[in-house]
C-alpha positions as CSV (number, residue, x, y, z in Angstrom):
1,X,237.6,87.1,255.5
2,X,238.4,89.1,258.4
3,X,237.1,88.4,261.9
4,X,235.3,91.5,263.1
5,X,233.4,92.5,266.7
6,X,230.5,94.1,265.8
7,X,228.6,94.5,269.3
8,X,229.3,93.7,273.0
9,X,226.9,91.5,274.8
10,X,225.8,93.0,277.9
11,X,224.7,91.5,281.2
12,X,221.5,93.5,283.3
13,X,220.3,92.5,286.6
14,X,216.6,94.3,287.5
15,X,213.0,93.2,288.3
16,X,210.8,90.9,285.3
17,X,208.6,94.3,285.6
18,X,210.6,96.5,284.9
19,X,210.9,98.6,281.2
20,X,213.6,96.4,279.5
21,X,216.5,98.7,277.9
22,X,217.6,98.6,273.7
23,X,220.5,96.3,274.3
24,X,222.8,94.4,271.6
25,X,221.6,91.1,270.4
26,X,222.2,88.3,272.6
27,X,222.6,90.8,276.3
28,X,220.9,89.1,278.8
29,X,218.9,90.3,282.3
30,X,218.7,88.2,285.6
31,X,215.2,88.8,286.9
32,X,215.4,89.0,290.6
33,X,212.1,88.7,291.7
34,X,211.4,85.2,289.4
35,X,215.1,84.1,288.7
36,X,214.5,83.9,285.6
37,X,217.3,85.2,282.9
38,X,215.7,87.3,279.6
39,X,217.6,87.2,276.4
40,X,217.3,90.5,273.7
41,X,217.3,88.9,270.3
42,X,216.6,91.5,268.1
43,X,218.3,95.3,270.1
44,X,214.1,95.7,271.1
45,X,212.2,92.9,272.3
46,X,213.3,90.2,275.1
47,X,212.0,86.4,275.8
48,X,212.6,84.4,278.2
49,X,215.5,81.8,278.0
50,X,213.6,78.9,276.9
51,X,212.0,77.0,274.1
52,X,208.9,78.6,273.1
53,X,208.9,81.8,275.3
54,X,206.9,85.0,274.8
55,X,208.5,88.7,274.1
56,X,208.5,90.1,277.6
57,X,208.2,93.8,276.9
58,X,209.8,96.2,274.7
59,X,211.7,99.6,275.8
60,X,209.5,102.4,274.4
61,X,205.4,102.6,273.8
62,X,206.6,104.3,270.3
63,X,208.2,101.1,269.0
64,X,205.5,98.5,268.3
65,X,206.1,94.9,269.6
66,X,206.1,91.4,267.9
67,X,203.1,89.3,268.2
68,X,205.4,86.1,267.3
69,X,205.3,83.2,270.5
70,X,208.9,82.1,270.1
71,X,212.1,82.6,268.6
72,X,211.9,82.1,264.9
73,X,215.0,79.4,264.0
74,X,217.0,81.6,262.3
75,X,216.5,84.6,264.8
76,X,217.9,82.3,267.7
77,X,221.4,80.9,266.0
78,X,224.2,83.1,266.4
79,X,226.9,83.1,263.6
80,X,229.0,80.7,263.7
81,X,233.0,80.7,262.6
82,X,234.8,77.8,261.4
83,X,238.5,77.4,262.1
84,X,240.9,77.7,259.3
85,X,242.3,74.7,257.3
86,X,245.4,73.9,259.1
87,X,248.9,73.7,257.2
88,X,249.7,70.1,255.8
């Protein structure tokens, strides 16, 4: 199988009120006024870094938001990719 990119993570910087954006899974904010970073796990909703965090906000009053307290295990691995067998 081929290796493809299929998002860019992107890095925010803003206030832990303000309106979070729809970012690609994994894009992080740096919260200024608490220092505390925010990770988007699903494009919508954010939680803080950390085990057992709440959803912080979500972008738009017309989206409805998770009630779930934490990451759910599979929602917080990333994929991973092994490394090819290696020629004898």
């Amino acid at each position: 199988m081929t290796v493809f990119r299929i998002t860019t993570i992107q890095k925010y910087v803003g206030l832990s009120t303000d309106t979070m954006p729809l970012a690609p899974i994994g894009s992080e904010l740096f919260a200024t006024d608490n220092k505390s970073t925010y990770v988007c796990y699903d494009g919508i909703h954010w939680s803080s870094r950390g085990v057992g965090a709440a959803v912080l906000s979500t972008p738009s009053a017309s989206m409805s938001p998770s009630v779930s307290p934490s990451l759910s295990p599979s929602a917080s691995r990333s994929p991973s990719v092994s490394p090819s067998a290696s020629p004898s």
